[in-house]
N, C-alpha and C positions, 0 to 999 in steps of 0.2 A: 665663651665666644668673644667677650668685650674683650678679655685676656690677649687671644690670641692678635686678636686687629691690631691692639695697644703692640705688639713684637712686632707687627709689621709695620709698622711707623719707625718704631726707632732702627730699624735695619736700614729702611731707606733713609734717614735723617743720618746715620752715619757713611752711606754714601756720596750725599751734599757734603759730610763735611770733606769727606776724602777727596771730591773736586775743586776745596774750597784750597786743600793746603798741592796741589797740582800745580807745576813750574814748567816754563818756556828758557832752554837756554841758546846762546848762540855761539858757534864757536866754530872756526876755519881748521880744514883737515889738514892732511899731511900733505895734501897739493894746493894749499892754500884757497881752497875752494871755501862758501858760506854752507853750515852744516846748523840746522835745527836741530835741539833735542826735547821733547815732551817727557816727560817724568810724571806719572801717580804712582804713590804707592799703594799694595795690594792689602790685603786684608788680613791684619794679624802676620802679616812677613814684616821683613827685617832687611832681606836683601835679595838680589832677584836668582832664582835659579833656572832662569832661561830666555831666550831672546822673543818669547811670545806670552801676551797674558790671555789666549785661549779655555785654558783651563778652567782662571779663575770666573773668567765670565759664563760658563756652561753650568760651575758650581753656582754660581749664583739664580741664574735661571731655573736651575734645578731646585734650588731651594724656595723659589718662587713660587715655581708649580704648584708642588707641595704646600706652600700655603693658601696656593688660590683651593684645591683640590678639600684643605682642610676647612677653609672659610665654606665653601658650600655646604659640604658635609653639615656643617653646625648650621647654618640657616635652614635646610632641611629638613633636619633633627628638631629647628626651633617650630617649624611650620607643622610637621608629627606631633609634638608635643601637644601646638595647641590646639589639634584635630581634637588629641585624643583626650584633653582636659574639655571638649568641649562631648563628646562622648560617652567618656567613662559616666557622668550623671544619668545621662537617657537607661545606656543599659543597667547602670545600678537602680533606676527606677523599675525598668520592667522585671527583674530577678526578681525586685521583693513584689511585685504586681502579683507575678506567678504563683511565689509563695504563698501569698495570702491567697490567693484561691485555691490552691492546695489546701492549703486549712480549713477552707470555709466546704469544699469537698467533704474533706475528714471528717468534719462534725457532724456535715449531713448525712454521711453512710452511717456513721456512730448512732445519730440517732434513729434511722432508720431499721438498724440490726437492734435497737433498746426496742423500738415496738413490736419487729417480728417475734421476739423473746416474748415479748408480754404476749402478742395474740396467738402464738404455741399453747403458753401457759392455760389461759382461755379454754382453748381447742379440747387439751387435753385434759380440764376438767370437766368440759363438758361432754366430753368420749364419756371420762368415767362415772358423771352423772346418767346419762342416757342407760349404759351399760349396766348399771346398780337399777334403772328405776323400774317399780315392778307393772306389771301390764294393767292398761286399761281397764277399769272398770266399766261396769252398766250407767251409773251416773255422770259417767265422761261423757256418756253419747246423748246424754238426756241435758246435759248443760247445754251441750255444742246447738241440740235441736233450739233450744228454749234462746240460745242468742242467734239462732238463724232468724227464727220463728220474731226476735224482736225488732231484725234489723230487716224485716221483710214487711214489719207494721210502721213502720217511718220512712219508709222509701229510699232504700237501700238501693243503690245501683249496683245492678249487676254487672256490670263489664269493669267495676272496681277492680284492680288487682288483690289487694287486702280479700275481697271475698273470695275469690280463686283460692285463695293460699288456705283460708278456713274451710272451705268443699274439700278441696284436696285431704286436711287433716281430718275432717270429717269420714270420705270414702276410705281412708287408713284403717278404721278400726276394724280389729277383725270380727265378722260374724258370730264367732262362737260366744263374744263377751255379751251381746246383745243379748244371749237366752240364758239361762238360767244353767249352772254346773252342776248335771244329775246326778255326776260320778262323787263331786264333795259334797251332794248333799246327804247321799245314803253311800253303804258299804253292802256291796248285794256278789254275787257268783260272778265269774269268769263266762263270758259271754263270744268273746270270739278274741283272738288274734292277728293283727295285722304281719303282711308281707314282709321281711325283713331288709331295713334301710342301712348299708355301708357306710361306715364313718372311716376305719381306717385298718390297712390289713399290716401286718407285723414286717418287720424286714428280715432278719433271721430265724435260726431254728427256733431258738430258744423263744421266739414268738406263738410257735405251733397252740401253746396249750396259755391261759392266762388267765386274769381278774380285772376288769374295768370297768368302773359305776363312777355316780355322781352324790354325792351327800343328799338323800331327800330334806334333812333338817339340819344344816352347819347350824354351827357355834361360834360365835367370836366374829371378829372383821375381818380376819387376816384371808380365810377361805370361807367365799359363795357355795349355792348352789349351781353355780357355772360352771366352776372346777370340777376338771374330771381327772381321775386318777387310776392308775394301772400299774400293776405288777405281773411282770413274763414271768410263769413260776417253771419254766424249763431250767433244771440246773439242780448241782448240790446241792450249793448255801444259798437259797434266793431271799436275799432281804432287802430288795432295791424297791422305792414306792416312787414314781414316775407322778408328777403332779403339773397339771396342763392350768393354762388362766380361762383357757373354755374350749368349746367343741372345737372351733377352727384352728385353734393351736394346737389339738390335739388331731384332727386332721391332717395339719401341716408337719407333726411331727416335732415341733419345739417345745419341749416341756420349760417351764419356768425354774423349777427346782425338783429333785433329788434326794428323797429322805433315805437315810438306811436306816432299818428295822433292828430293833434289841437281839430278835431274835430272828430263826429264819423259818420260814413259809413253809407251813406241807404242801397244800394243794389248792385248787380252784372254789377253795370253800368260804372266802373271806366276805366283809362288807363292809359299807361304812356308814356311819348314822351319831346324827348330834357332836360331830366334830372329833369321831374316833375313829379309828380304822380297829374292824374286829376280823380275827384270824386263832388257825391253828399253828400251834407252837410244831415244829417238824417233830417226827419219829415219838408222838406223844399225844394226851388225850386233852392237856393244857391250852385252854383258852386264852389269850392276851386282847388287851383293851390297849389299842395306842392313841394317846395325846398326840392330834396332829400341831397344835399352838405351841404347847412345851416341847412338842417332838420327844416325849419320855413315854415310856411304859407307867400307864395308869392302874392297873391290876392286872392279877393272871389268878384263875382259879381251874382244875381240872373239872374236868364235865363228868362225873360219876359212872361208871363202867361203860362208857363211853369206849367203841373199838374205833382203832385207828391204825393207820398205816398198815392198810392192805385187807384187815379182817372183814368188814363189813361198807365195802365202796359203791359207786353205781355202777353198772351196769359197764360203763367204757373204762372201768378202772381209775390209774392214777391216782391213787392213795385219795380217794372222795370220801371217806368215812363221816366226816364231820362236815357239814354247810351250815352254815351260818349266814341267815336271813330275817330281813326285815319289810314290815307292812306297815300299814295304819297302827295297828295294835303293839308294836314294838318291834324288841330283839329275840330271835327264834335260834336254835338248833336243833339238825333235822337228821338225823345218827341211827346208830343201832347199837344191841349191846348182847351181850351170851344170856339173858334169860328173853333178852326176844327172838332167838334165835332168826338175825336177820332181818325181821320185822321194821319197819318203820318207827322209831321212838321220837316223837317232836315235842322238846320241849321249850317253853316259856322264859329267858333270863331278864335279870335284873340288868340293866344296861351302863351302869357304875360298877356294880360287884360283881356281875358275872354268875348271881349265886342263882342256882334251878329257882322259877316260882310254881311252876307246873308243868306237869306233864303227861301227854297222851302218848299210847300205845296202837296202832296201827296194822289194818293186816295186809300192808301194801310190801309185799319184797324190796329191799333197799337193792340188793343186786338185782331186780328184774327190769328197775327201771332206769332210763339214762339219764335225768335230774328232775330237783323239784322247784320248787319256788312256794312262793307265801303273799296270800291277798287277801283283807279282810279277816286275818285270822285263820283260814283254808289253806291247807296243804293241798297244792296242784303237782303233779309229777307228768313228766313227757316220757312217750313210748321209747321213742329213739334217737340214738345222738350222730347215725348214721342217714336213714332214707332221708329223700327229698320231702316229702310229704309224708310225714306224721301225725300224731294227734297227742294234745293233751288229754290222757287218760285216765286219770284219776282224781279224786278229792275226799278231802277230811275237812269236817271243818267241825270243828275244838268247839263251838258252843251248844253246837247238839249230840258231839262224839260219835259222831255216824258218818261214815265214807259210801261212796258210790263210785260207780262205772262213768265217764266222759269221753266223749268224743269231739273235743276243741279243735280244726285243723293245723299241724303246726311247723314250718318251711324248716329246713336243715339244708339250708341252701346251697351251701359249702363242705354239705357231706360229713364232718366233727365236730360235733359240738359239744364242746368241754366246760360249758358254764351258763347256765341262765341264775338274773338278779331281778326282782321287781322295785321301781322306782313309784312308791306311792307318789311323791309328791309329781311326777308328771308322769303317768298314767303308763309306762314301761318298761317292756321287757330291756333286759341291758343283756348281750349273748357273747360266747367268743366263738366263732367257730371258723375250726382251722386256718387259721391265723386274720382270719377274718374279723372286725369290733365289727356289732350290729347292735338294730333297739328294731323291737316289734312295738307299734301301738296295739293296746289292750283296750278291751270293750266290758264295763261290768254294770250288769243288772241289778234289778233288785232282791230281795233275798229269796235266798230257794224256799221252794214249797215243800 
């Protein structure tokens, strides 16, 4: 800016001098007349090339403009600048103002999503504590009475919240824990059967006929007695073991994992117990012991004239020859063979080797009846795997070697029923029927007379 003022000085300063060196002559014309002449010279001429200095002074004016035109501009430009040198600090203060609370945002969502993580964590061990712990005992309810009983001798107010919350856990416990467990305390006869309760019906064919039970005795941590497990034995090669984290996810139909089996399935005769899945090896008389931990085949021994596939089944067919069950008293198979022509043979295994320990001989028809099951050591078999209303019709029972006639009543709710399992450890029947999972509760006495 200083620049340009400084060029406007010395243009006008060389104008002064241009009037300084500016001459008056005088001189008589051709009529002898008095004749003035003025003389300046122009700007960077020499000599004149015309009788008017118009030009020069429009260029000059022109030149003027343009500098007043530039002078503004720059005082302008200088009064912008120092707007914005008074500016640019404010707004570079609020940027970084911003920023830092951005930041200090960030940290606080950061730490907020560090504690939701932690109190997940929390959550879900204490899911999987609750889920693990086993049910109330009788001394649970006798502590809870005994800290009622002390905070009602100190004067305990009632309208406490704290007490609300202890009543509540209190009226929780279920009544059955309160009295005494007649079914674990003695092992007595088959008493009656309850109505059959729907847990989950198959989605395809290949559901029609099937195996679903629960460990009464797991092994290991990896699977409860929660886990429930099933195999559709509809098909050629069936060797697929469906394994659920418990009833509701087996309900819902989401298994957790998918074991395939060494070998593949004959039929509806399998079980599971102390952390093995036991079964018949197909088109054979071969027992297998499967490791559910290792997921390996733990032994296999054939069952001794043992008929299979097809010779000696129950009653609805389906290659039944061989069932395999379990009670209080262990691992059972419940067969036939060519010197009992037919007959019911139930014998006793070793639940590692597989190897026979005993066995009974039976004058119950293996084809007359549509299955059996095992409680307390008593072989029970059902009339039909068809009508609505049947009966448990028969029993053995292995410590007196002596069977009888029964009439237990017994639902076939769904009209085929291709599998009954007893769960000692919770007092039930496990069913499949046409494509139906069910569980009957079971009612047992004390022992026959």
């Amino acid at each position: 800016m200083w620049l340009l003022l400084s060029l406007s000085f010395l243009i006008l300063a060389n104008q002064l001098q241009a009037e300084d060196r500016a001459s008056l002559r005088l001189s008589n014309d051709a009529a002898g007349r008095c004749q003035y002449t003025f003389t300046v010279p122009g700007p960077q001429e020499t000599s004149c090339n015309g009788g008017s200095g118009r030009p020069e002074l429009e260029g000059v004016l022109s030149r003027l403009t343009l500098l007043e035109a530039l002078v503004s501009r720059l005082i302008a430009g200088a009064a912008t600048g120092s707007d914005a040198k008074v500016e640019l600090p404010e707004s570079f203060s609020q940027v970084t103002g911003e920023r830092n609370q951005l930041r200090q945002d960030k940290d606080r969502l950061s730490k907020q999503v560090q504690e939701l993580h932690v109190r997940v964590t929390q959550l879900s061990r204490e899911a999987d504590g609750l889920r693990n712990k086993p049910c109330l005992k009788t001394n649970t309810s006798a502590d809870a009475r005994r800290e009622l009983n002390h905070r009602l001798d100190h004067g305990y107010d009632f309208r406490n919240d704290a007490y609300q919350e202890m009543k509540a856990e209190v009226s929780e416990v279920p009544a059955s824990h309160l009295l005494p467990d007649r079914n674990t305390s003695s092992c007595g006869e088959l008493l009656s059967v309850g109505d059959p309760v729907l847990h989950r019906k198959a989605d395809g064919f290949t559901g029609k006929y099937g195996v679903w039970l629960q460990d009464p005795e797991p092994q290991g941590t990896q699977y409860t007695n929660n886990t429930v497990w099933r195999i559709d034995t509809v098909g050629k090669d069936v060797r697929q073991l469906f394994a659920y984290e418990d009833m509701n996810q087996f309900s819902r139909g989401f298994p957790m994992k998918v074991l395939l089996l060494p070998e593949a399935v004959e039929s509806t005769g399998a079980t599971m117990y102390r952390g093995s899945l036991y079964y018949q090896r197909k088109r054979s008389r071969t027992l297998i012991r499967y490791d559910l931990t290792s997921e390996t085949l733990a032994s296999r021994r054939d069952l001794p004239h043992a008929g299979f596939h097809g010779q000696h089944p129950y009653s609805w067919g389906g290659y039944t020859d061989i069932d395999l069950a379990v009670d209080e008293q262990g691992l059972w198979a419940i067969y036939s063979t060519s010197k009992a022509k037919g007959a019911i043979v139930l014998s006793q295994l070793d639940p590692e080797s597989l190897e026979v320990k005993r066995s009974w001989e039976t004058k119950i028809r293996k084809n007359a009846v549509a299955n059996a099951f095992m409680v307390c050591g008593r072989l029970y078999t059902v009339a039909s795997y068809t009508a609505a209303n049947t009966t448990v019709n028969h029993v053995f029972d292995t410590a007196t070697k002596a069977g009888r006639d029964l009439a237990v009543p017994f639902k076939n709710k769904y009209r085929y029923n291709s599998m009954v399992d007893y769960n000692h450890a919770q007092k039930k029947l496990f069913a499949w029927d046409n494509f139906h999972m069910v569980t009957y509760d079971v009612r047992v006495g004390g022992a026959s007379k």
